[in-house]
C-alpha positions as CSV (number, residue, x, y, z in Angstrom):
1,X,57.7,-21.0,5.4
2,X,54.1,-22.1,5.0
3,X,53.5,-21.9,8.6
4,X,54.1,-18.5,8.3
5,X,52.0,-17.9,5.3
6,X,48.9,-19.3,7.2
7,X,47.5,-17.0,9.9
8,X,48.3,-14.3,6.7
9,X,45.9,-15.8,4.5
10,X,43.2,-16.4,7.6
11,X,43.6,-12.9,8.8
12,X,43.0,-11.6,4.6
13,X,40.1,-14.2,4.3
14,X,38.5,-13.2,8.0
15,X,39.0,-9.3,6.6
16,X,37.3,-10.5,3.4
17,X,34.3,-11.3,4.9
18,X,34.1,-8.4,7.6
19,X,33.6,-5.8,4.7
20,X,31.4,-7.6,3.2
21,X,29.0,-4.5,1.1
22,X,25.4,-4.9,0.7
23,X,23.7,-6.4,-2.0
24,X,23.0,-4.1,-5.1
25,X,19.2,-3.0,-4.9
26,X,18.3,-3.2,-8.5
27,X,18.6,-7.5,-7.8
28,X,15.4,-6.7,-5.5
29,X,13.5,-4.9,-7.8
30,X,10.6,-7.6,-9.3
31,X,9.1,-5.1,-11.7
32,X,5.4,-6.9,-10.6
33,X,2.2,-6.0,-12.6
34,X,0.7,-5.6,-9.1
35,X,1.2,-2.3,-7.7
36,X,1.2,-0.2,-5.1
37,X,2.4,2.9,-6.6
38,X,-0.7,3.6,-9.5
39,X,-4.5,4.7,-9.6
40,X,-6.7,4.2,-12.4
41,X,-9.6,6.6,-12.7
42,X,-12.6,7.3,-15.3
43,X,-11.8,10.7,-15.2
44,X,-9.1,12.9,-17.8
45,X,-5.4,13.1,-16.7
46,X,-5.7,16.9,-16.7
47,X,-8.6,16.2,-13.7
48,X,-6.9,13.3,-11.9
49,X,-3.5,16.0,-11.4
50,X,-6.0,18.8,-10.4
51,X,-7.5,16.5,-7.8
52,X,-3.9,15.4,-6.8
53,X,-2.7,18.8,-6.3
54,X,-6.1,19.4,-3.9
55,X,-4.9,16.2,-2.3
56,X,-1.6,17.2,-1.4
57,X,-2.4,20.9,-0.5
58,X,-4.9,19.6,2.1
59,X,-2.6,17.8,3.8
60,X,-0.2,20.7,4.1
61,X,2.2,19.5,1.2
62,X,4.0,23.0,-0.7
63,X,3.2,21.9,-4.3
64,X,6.7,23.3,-6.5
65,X,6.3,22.0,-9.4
66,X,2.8,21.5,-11.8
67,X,2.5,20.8,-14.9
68,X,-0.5,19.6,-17.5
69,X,0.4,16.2,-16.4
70,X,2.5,15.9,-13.4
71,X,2.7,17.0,-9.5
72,X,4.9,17.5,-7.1
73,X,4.7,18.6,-3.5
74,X,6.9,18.2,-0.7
75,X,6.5,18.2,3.1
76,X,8.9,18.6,6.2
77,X,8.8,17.4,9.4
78,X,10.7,17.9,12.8
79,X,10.3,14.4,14.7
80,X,12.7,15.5,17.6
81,X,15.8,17.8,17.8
82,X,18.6,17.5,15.6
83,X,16.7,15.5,13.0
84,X,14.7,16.9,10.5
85,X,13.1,14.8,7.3
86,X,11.7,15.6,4.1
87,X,8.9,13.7,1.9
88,X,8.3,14.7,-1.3
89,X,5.5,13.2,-3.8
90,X,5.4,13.2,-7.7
91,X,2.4,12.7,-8.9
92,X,2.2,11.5,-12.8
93,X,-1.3,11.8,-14.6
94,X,-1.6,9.4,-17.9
95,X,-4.8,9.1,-20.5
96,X,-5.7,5.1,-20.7
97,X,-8.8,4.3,-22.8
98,X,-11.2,4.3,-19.8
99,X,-9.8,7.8,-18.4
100,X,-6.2,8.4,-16.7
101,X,-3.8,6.1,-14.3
102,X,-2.3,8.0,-11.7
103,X,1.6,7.2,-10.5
104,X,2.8,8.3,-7.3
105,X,6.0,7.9,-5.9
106,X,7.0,9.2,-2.2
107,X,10.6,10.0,-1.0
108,X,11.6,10.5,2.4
109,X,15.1,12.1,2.5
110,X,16.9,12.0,6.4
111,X,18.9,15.2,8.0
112,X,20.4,15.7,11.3
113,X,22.4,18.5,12.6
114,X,26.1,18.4,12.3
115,X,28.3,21.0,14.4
116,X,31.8,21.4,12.8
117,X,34.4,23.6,15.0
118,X,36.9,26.1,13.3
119,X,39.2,28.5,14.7
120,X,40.7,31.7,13.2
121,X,44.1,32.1,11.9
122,X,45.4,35.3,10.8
123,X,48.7,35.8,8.6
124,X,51.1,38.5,7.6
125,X,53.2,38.4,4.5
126,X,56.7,38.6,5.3
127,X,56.3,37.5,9.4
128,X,54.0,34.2,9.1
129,X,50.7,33.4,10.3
130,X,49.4,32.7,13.5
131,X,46.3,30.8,14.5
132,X,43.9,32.5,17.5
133,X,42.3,30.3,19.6
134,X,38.6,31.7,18.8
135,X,36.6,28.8,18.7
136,X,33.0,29.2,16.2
137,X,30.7,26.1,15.8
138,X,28.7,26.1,13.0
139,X,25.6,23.6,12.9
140,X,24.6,22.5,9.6
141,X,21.7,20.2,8.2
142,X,23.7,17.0,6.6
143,X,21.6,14.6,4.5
144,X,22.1,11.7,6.2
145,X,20.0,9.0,3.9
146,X,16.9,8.9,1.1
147,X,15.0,6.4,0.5
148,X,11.4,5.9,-1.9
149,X,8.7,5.0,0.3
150,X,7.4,1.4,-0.8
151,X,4.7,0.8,1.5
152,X,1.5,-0.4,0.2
153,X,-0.2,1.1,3.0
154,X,0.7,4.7,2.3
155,X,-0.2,4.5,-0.8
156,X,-3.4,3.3,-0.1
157,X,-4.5,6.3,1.8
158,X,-2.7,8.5,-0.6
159,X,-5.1,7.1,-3.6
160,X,-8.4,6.6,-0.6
161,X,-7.8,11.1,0.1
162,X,-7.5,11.5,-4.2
163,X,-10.9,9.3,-4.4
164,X,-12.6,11.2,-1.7
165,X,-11.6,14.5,-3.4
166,X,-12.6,13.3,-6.8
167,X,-15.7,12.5,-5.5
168,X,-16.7,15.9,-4.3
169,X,-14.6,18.2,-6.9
170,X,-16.0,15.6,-10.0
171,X,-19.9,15.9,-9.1
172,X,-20.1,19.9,-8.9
């Protein structure tokens, strides 16, 4: 009997371990005081948006949403057929003591096109229904994955374009 009972338990322990599901993300997050994600700036929150918004319209970003103290544009791009992405950017303007931090946040949401097949039916009351064999395809954009962007180095010339711009919009 327990020889039997063996390669049972091996093949539920073996299965155990091939659906293994990732790890939580939150156990990543390290909540640092070092970030990539802020801008601090002499200038009033009300200014630091304004010079955000300039910032993302001359980069071809379609700013939907501003308000007194927030941004947020978005931008799409085709990198080959059958795959199209999105990144969008909130901008958030604060008052500190010494003038206004700036928060961005990026993310980059994946589609691809999806064809799904259908055929017509047709159906009577009292004789039954038939299905016709006209085929349609129908293509469709499918979200396929989103993710924030976490890389330092956009950041970095996201804050280096809102400098520049403060720069010139600041001294006139």
């Amino acid at each position: 009997m327990r020889r039997v009972a063996y390669p049972f338990l091996l093949i539920a322990v073996l299965a155990g371990c091939a659906s293994k599901n990732p790890a939580p993300a939150w156990r990543a997050e390290t909540f640092s005081e070092e970030t990539p994600f802020e801008y601090r700036t002499p200038i009033s929150a009300k200014e630091a948006c304004a010079v955000g918004q300039r910032a993302l319209l001359s980069q071809g970003y379609q700013v939907e949403s501003l308000q007194p103290q927030a941004v947020r544009g978005r931008k799409l791009f085709g990198p080959s057929p059958g795959h199209n992405m999105e990144l969008g950017i909130s901008l958030v303007c604060l008052p500190t003591q010494a003038g206004s931090v700036l928060y961005a946040s990026a993310l980059q949401t994946r589609y691809e096109l999806k064809t799904s097949t259908t055929s017509a039916g047709v159906s009577v009351a009292g004789m039954g229904s038939i299905s016709l064999p006209w085929l349609a395809d129908k293509d469709s954009l499918v979200k396929v994955g989103e993710e924030t962007v976490s890389d330092p180095e956009f950041y970095r010339r996201l804050f280096a374009l809102i400098h520049a711009i403060e720069d010139t919009t600041v001294s006139e």
